[in-house]
Every structure is written in structure tokens, then in C-alpha cells.
C-alpha positions, 0 to 999 in steps of 0.5 A: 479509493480505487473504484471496483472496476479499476482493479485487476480481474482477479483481485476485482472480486476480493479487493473491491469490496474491501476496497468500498468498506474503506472508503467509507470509513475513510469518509467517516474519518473525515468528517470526524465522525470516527474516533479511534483510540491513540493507543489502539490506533498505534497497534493497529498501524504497526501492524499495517505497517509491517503488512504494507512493508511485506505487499511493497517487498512482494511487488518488487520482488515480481518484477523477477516474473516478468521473464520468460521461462524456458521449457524448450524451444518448441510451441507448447514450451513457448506458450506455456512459458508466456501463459505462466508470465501472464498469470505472475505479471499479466493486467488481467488479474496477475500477481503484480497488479494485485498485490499492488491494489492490495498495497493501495488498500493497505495505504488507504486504511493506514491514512484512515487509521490515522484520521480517525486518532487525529495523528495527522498533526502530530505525525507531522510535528514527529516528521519535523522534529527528526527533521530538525534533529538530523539537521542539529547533527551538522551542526544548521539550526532551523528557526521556527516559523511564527 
């Protein structure tokens, strides 16, 4: 879980906390002290995983605002321009970093979702079973390990 610090300026206030709250309860999941229901678990990871699919697309998508805007060739055009770049992609608080430690929040509580239902183990059997289907399809057969 990222510390509060390590988020951007602007997302630092928002994030963060959120950010500490999983974490804890990420703990909890662990230590297996959290019990989710694999029903409950299931809608609430659909819906993180259409969240995490829409923060990936958005943070692709920023790379378009790391250009510079034409509003003239003169100096109030060109810091105008960089000062709008800054806010859409800058370290400090743009659109790009924020969105990515909002996509990092979103991974952090899709793993504890699934801690916490004990889907672990069978999302990795799922994993291994497409795996070998797709396989069968050209027609390898994968022997078990034992």
C-alpha cells in the first residue's frame, strides 16, 4: 500500500486516507481475520474491475496531454500552454499521477476483496484450468503435477 506521502500533491489529501483504510483491512484479510462472502465478493469485484478497467483506460489515454498547446507564439501563449500540460501530466498533483494512484488503490482492494472470500486459490486453479483449455485447443495435453 503506498504511503500517504508518495502520492501526488493533489491526490495526497483524497487518496491517502483511503489509501491507509485499505491497507488496514488488507491486513485483516490476511491474517484472516476478514470473511467475505463469495457471492458479495464476486459483485463487488466485478465492479472494481470495471472501475480498474476505466482508471487503466484514463491513464492511457493522458499520455495525449503531455503536449504542448498552441495559443500563440508569444509568452503569455507559452506559459499558458505549459502551465495547462502541468495541471493535465505535472508530478505534482496532475491528472496522470493521480489517476495512476487511484488505479493502485483500486488493485490494492480488488487483492483484499479476494483475500478476504479466500479466492486466491481458486482464481488460480480458474487461471490454470483456461490455461489448459486453451492449450487442448492445439491439440498439447499438460500432465498434472503431483
Amino acid at each position: 500500500m503506498p504511503e500517504p506521502e508518495a502520492f501526488p500533491g493533489a491526490a495526497a489529501g483524497a487518496l491517502a486516507p483511503v489509501a491507509t483504510k485499505v491497507g488496514k483491512v488488507k491486513e485483516q484479510a490476511l491474517a484472516g481475520s476478514l470473511k467475505i462472502d463469495l457471492d458479495a465478493a464476486q459483485v463487488i469485484l466485478a465492479t472494481l474491475g470495471r472501475l480498474r478497467l476505466r482508471a487503466a483506460d484514463l491513464v492511457q489515454r493522458c499520455v495525449e496531454l503531455d503536449a504542448p498547446l498552441r495559443f500563440g507564439d508569444n509568452w503569455v501563449g507559452q506559459i499558458m500552454s505549459e502551465r495547462l500540460r502541468t495541471v493535465a501530466v505535472g508530478q505534482d498533483g496532475g491528472v496522470t499521477p493521480v489517476l495512476s494512484a487511484f488505479h493502485q488503490v483500486l488493485d490494492d482492494l480488488e487483492a483484499t476483496v479476494r483475500f478476504a472470500a479466500g479466492m486466491y486459490a481458486t482464481s488460480d486453479e480458474q487461471a490454470a484450468a483456461d490455461l489448459r483449455r486453451a492449450i487442448e485447443r492445439f491439440g498439447v495435453t499438460i500432465e498434472e503435477a503431483s
